[in-house]
C-alpha positions as CSV (number, residue, x, y, z in Angstrom):
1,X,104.8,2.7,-61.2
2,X,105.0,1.1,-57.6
3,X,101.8,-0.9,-56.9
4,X,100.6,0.1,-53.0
5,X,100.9,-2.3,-50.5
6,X,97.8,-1.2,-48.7
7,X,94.3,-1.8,-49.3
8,X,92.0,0.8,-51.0
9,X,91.2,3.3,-48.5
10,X,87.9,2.3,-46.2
11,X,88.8,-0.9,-46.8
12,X,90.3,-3.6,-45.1
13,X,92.6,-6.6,-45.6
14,X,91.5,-9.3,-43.1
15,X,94.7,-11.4,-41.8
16,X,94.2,-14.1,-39.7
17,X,93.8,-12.3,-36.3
18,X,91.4,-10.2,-37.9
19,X,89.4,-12.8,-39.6
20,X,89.3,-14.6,-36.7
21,X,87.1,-12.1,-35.5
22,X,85.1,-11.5,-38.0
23,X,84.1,-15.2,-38.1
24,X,83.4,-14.9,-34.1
25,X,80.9,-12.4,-35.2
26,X,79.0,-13.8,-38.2
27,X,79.0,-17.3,-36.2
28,X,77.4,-15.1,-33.7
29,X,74.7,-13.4,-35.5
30,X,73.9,-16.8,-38.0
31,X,73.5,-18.8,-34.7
32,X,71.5,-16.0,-33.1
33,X,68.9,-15.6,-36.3
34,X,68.9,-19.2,-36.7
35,X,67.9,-20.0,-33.5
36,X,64.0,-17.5,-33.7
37,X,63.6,-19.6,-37.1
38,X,65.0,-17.5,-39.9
39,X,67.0,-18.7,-42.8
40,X,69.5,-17.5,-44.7
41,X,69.7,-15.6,-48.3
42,X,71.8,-13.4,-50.3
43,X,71.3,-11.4,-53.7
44,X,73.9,-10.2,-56.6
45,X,76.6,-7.8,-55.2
46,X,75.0,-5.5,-58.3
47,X,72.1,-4.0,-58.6
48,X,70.5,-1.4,-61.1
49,X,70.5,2.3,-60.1
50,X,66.7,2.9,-60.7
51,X,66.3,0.7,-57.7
52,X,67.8,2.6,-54.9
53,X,66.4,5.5,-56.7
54,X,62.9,4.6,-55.8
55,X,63.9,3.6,-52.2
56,X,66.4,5.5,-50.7
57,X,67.4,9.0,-50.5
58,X,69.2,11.8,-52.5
59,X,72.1,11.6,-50.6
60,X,72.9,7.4,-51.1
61,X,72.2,8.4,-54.8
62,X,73.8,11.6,-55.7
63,X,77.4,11.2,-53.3
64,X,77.5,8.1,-51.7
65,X,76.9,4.8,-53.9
66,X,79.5,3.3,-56.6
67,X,77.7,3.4,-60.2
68,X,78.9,2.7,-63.2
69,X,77.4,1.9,-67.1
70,X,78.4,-2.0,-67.5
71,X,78.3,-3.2,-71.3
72,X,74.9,-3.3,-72.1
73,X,74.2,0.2,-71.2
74,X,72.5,-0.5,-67.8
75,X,73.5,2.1,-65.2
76,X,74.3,-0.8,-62.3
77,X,75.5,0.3,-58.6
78,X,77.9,-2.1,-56.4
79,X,75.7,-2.8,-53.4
80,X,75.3,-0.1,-50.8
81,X,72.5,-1.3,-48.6
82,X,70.6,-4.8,-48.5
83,X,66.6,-3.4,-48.1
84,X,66.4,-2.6,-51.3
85,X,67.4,-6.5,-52.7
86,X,65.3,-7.4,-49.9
87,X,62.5,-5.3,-50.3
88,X,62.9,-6.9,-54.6
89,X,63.1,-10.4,-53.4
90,X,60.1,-10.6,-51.5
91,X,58.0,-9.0,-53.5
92,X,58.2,-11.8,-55.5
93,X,57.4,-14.5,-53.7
94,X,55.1,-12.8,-50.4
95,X,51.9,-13.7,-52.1
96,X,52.6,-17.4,-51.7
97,X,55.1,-17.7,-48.8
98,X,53.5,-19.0,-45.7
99,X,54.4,-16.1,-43.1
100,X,55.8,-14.9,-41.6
101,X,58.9,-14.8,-43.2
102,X,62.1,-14.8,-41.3
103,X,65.1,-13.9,-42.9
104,X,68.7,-12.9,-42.7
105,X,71.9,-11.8,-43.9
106,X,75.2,-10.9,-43.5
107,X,76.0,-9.0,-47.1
108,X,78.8,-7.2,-48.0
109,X,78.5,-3.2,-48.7
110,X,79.8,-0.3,-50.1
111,X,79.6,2.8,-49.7
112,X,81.8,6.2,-50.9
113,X,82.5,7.8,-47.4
114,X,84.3,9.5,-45.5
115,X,86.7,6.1,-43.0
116,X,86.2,7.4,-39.9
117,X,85.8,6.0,-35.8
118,X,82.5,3.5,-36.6
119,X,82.5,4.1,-40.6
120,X,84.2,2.5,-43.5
121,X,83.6,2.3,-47.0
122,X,83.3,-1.2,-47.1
123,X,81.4,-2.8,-44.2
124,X,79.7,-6.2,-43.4
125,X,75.8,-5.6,-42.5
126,X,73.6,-8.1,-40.1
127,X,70.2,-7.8,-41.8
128,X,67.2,-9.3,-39.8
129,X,64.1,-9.6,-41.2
130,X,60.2,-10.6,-40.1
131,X,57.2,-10.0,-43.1
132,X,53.5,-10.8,-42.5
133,X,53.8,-11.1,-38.5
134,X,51.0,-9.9,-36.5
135,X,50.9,-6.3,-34.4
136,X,53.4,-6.1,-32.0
137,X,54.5,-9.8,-32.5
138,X,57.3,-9.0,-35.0
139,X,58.2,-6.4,-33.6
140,X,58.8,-7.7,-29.9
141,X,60.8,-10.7,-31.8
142,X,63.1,-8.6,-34.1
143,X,63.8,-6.7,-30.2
144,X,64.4,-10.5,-29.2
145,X,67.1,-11.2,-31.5
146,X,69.1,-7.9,-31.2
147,X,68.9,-8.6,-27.3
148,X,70.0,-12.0,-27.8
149,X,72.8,-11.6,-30.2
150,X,74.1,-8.8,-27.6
151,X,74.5,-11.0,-24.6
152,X,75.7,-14.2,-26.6
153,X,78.5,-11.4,-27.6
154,X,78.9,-11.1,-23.3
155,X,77.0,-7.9,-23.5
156,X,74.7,-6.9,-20.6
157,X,71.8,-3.6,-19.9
158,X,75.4,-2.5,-18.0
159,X,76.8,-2.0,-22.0
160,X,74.2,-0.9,-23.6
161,X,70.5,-0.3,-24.4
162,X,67.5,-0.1,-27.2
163,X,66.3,3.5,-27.5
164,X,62.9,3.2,-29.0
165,X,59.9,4.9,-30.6
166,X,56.9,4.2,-33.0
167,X,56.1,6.3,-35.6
168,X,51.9,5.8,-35.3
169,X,52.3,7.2,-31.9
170,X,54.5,10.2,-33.2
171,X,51.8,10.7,-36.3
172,X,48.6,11.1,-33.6
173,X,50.3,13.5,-32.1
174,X,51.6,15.6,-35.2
175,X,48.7,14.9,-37.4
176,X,45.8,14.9,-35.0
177,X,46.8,16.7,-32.1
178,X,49.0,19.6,-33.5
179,X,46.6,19.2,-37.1
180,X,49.7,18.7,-39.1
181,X,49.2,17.6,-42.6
182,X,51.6,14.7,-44.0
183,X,53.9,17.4,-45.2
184,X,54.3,18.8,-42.2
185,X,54.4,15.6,-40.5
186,X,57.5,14.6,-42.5
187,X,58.8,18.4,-41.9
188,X,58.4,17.9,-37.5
189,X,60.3,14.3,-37.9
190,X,63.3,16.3,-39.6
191,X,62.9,18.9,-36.6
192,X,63.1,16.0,-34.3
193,X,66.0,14.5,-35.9
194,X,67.9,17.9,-35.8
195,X,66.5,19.3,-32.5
196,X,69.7,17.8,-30.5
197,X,71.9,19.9,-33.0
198,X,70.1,22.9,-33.1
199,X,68.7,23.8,-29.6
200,X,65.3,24.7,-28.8
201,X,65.6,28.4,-30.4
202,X,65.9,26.9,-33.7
203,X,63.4,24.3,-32.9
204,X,61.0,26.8,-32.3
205,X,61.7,28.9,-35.4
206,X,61.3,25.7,-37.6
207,X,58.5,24.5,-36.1
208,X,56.5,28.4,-36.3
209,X,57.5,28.1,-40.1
210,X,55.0,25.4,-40.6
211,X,52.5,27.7,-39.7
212,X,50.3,24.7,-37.6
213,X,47.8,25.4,-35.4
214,X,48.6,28.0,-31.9
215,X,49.3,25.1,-30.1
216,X,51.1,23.0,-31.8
217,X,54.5,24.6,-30.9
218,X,53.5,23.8,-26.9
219,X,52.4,20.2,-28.1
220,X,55.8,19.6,-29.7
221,X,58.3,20.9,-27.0
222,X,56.2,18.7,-24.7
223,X,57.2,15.4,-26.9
224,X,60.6,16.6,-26.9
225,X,60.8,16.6,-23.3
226,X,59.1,13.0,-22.5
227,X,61.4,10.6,-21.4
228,X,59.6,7.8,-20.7
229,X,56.9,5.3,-22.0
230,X,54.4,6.1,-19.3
231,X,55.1,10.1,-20.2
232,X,54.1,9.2,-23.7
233,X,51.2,7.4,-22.5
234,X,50.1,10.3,-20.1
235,X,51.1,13.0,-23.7
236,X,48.9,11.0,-25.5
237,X,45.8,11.4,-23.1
238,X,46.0,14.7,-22.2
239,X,45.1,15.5,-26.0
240,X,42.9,12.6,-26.7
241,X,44.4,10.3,-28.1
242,X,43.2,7.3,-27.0
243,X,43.7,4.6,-29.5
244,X,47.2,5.6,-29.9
245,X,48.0,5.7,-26.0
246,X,46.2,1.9,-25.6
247,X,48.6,0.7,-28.7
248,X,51.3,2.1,-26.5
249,X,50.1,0.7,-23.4
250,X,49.9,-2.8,-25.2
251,X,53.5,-2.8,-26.6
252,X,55.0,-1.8,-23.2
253,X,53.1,-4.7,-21.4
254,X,54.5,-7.2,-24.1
255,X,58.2,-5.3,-23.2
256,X,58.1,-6.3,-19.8
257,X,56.4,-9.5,-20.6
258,X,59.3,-10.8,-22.6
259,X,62.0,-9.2,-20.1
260,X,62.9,-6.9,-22.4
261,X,62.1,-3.4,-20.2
262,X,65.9,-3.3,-18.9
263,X,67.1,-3.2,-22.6
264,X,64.7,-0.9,-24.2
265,X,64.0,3.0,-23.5
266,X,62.2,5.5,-24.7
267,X,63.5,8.4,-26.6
268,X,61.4,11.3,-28.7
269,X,64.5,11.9,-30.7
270,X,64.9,8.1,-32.2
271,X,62.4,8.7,-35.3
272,X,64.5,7.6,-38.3
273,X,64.8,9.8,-41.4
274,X,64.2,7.4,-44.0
275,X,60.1,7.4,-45.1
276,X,58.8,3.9,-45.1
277,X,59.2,3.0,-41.3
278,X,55.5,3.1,-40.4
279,X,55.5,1.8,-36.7
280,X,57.9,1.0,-34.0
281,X,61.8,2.5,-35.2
282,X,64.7,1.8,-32.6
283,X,68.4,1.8,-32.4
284,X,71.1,0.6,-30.0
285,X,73.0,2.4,-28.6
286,X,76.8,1.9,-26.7
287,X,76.7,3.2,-23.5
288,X,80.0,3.1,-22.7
289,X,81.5,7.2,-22.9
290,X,84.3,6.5,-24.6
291,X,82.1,5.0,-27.7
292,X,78.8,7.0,-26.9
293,X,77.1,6.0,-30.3
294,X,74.4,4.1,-32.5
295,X,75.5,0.4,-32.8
296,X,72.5,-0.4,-35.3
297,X,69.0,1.0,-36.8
298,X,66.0,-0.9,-37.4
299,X,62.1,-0.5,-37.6
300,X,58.9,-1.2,-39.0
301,X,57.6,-0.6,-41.8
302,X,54.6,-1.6,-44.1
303,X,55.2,0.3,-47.6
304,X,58.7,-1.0,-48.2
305,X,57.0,-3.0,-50.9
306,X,55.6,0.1,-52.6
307,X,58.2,0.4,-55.2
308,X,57.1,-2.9,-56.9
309,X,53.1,-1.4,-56.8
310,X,52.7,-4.4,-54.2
311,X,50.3,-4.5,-51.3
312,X,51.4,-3.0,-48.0
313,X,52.8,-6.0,-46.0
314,X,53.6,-5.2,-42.7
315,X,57.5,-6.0,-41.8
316,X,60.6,-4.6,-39.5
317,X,64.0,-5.4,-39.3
318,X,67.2,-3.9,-38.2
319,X,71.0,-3.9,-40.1
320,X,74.2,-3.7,-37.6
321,X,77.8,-3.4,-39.1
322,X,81.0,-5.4,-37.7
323,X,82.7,-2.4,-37.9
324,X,80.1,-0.8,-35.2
325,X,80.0,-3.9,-33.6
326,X,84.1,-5.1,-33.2
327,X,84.5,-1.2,-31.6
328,X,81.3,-1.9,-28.9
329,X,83.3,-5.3,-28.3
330,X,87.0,-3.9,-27.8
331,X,85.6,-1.1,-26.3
332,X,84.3,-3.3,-23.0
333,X,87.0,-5.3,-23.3
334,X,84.3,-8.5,-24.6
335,X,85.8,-9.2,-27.7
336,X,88.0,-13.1,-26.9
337,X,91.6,-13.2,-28.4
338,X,91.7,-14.1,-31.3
339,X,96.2,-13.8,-31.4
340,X,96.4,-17.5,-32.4
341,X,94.7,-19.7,-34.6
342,X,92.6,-22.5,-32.5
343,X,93.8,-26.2,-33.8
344,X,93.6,-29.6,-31.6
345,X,96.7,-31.1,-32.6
346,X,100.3,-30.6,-33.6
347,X,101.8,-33.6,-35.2
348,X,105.8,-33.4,-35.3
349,X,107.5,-36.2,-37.6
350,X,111.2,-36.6,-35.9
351,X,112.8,-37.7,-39.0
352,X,112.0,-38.4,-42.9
353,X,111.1,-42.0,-42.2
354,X,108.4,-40.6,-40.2
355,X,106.6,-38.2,-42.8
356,X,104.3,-40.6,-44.7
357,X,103.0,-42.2,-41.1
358,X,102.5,-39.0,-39.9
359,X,100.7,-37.5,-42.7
360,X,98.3,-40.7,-42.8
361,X,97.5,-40.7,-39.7
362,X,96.8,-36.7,-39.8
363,X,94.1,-37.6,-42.2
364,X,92.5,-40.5,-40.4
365,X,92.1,-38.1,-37.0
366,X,90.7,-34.8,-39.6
367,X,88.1,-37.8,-41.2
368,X,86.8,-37.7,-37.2
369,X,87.0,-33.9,-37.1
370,X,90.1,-33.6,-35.3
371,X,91.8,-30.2,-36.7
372,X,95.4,-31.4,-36.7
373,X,98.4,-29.4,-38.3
374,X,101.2,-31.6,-39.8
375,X,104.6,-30.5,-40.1
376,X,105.8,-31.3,-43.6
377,X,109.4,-32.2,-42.7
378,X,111.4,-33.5,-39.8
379,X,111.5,-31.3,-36.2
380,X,113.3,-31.2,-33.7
381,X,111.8,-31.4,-30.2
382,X,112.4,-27.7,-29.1
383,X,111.1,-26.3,-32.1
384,X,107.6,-28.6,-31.6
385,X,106.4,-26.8,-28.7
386,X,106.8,-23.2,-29.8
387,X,105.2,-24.4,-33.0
388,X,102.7,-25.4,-31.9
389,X,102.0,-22.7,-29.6
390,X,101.7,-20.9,-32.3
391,X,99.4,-23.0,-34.0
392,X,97.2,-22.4,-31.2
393,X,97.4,-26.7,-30.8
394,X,96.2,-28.0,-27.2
395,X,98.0,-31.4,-28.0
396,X,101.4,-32.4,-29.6
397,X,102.3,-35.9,-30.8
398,X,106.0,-36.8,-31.8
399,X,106.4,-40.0,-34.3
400,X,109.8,-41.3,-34.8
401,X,111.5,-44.7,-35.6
402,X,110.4,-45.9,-32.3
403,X,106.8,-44.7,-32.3
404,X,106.6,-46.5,-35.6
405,X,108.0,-49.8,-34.5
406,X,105.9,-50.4,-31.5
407,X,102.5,-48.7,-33.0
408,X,102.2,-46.5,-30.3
409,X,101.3,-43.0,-30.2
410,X,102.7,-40.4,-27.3
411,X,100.0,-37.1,-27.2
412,X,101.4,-34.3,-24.6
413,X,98.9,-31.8,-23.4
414,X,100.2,-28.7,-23.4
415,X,97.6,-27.0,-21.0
416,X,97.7,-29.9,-18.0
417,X,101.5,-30.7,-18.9
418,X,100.2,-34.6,-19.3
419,X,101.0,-37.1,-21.4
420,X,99.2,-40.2,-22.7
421,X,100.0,-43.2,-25.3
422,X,97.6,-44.7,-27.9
423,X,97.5,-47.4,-30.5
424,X,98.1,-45.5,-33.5
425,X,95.4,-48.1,-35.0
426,X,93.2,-46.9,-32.2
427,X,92.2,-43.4,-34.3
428,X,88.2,-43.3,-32.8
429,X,89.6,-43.1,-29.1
430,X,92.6,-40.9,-30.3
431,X,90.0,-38.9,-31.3
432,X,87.7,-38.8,-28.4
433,X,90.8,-37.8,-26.3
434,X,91.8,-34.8,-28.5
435,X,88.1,-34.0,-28.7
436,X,86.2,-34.6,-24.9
437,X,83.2,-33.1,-25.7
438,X,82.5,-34.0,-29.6
């Protein structure tokens, strides 16, 4: 049998190049999270079934997550989403943990789907979470972060935006104004979800099948049609509800407060489908035509804790992929080159006398953090430069028979076509020069 060369399919192999940019983004998102406070955790790459049984839905269960019996007759699953090991990890510890707590990760996931534009099999997640914050608090954060991580990444409100919602807001409307029971409730946010896809006829025949109130059909095309936060606002007065509409009114303020209005934007058709977001639920979306699509999902949520018969604990968060994330970058052109590796130095030894000096001193320049890449046998001149060109190295440094007698060290810039001499001895200011701002 011949073995394939090629990875398993909705996988990827990450060569250099391509690694190179995945560690441009994680180095992105840790900085990002670790600069609002939160720290860093992971959990087992296995988990049992049972537990994304009691959190997520029929279709994760039944055709997408990679299950097998291990040895001790325990039905395990290989990692498909992180909320669930979240969701397990914090409920141990919530009761004593000073809050909020701020956390995040960057896990590894799988999932059996179709590879397509956006969509892999296997996928790295940012996970960002806040537990135990107060109203409104967590949730302009979490918004905070996202924003941030965006425009480190170059991204401006020109790339793309926040289309937002909040569940409460949704449920006065469907519960108390239209009269719908939770039931129906649930029903309406599927109606919502699929109202895009199938046009207001059939939005009308689902909603008349719920048999609601007479006026809860005119109540519900109106939602569909706001398309702003102070439309909401103006919805939720004209049937009374008050509390509901000042909530709103407060969140909004806190928006523009925080300078976060020319991100975020309403939209009546952002509720997502998954049960335990209880409040604010939001995703980001590429505006760019050519990549017209959900980046990333998050939301609030207070039940998520349920599973483990724990007290509600109010929370959101928000997962976004690489994959999602390297298109949105390549897309607008943001994503930095990543063709050659990034070293500081080049070292070439000219002959075989030269190798032991050379490799010394290659490790007294790394001990000050100087990345230097030692050739490891004679070269000639001509070859140094295209070597290290494609070493991505800024300096080169030949040592021969002469460098060695007089102690002295030549180091050529490539990118200001310089050159400058050091006392080999001399390894701190050797260092200083390969590194001007360390």
């Amino acid at each position: 049998m011949t073995l394939s060369k090629k990875p398993y399919r909705g996988t990827r192999d990450f060569f250099p190049t391509d690694k190179r940019k995945r560690d441009y983004l994680f180095n992105a998102m840790s900085q990002t999270a670790e600069l609002f406070g939160y720290e860093s955790y992971d959990g087992p790459l296995l988990e049992e079934v049972d537990l994304y049984r009691a959190k997520s839905g029929e279709e994760l269960i039944n055709e997408q997550i990679y299950s097998f019996t291990d040895r001790g007759e325990r039905e395990v699953a290989i990692r498909p989403e992180m909320t669930p090991t979240l969701a397990r990890m914090v409920a141990q510890i919530h009761k004593v943990e000073t809050k909020p707590i701020r956390w995040y990760a960057i896990p590894n996931l799988m999932r059996y789907e179709k590879p397509q534009r956006g969509r892999l099999r296997e996928h790295w997640q940012f996970n960002v979470d806040i537990f135990g914050a107060p109203e409104h608090a967590g949730e302009i954060e979490i918004l905070q972060v996202a924003v941030t991580l965006m425009k480190k990444l170059g991204a401006t409100s020109e790339h793309f935006e926040i289309l937002l919602n909040d569940r409460r807001v949704v449920d006065a409307l469907f519960k108390q104004a239209m009269g719908a029971n939770d039931e129906q409730a649930l029903k309406l946010y599927k109606i919502v979800d699929a109202a895009k896809k199938i046009g207001s006829d059939g939005v009308n025949k689902k909603v008349a099948e719920l048999s609601l109130p007479a006026n809860a059909l005119e109540i519900f095309n109106k939602y569909l049609a706001v398309t702003s936060f102070e439309g909401l606002g103006n919805l939720l007065k004209e049937y009374k509800q008050d509390e509901a509409s000042q909530s709103l009114l407060q969140f909004t303020q806190k928006l523009e407060l925080m300078n976060l209005s020319d991100f975020v934007k309403f939209d009546p058709a952002v509720v997502r489908g998954l049960d335990y977001y209880t409040g604010v639920v939001f995703e980001i979306f590429d505006k760019h035509p050519d990549n017209r699509r959900a980046l990333c999902g998050g939301g609030a949520y207070a039940n998520l804790l349920k599973i483990f018969n724990e007290e509600p604990v109010a929370g959101i968060g928000f997962g976004l992929g690489d994959v999602t994330m390297t298109d949105f970058l390549e897309t607008h052109g943001l994503m930095p080159n990543f063709d050659v590796a990034n070293n500081d130095l080049l070292i070439a030894p000219l002959d075989e006398q030269a190798m032991a000096k050379s490799q010394l001193l290659a490790q007294s320049l790394r001990e000050e953090g100087v990345k230097v890449v030692c050739a490891l046998e004679p070269i000639k001149l001509k070859k140094a430069f295209p070597m290290a060109e494609k070493k991505g190295a800024s300096f080169v440094a030949f040592i021969g028979a002469n460098e060695i007698e007089n102690e002295l060290l030549p180091i050529k810039n490539l990118k200001e076509k310089s050159q400058q001499e050091f006392k080999m001895s001399d390894i701190k200011e050797i260092a200083k020069h390969l590194l001007p701002e360390g």
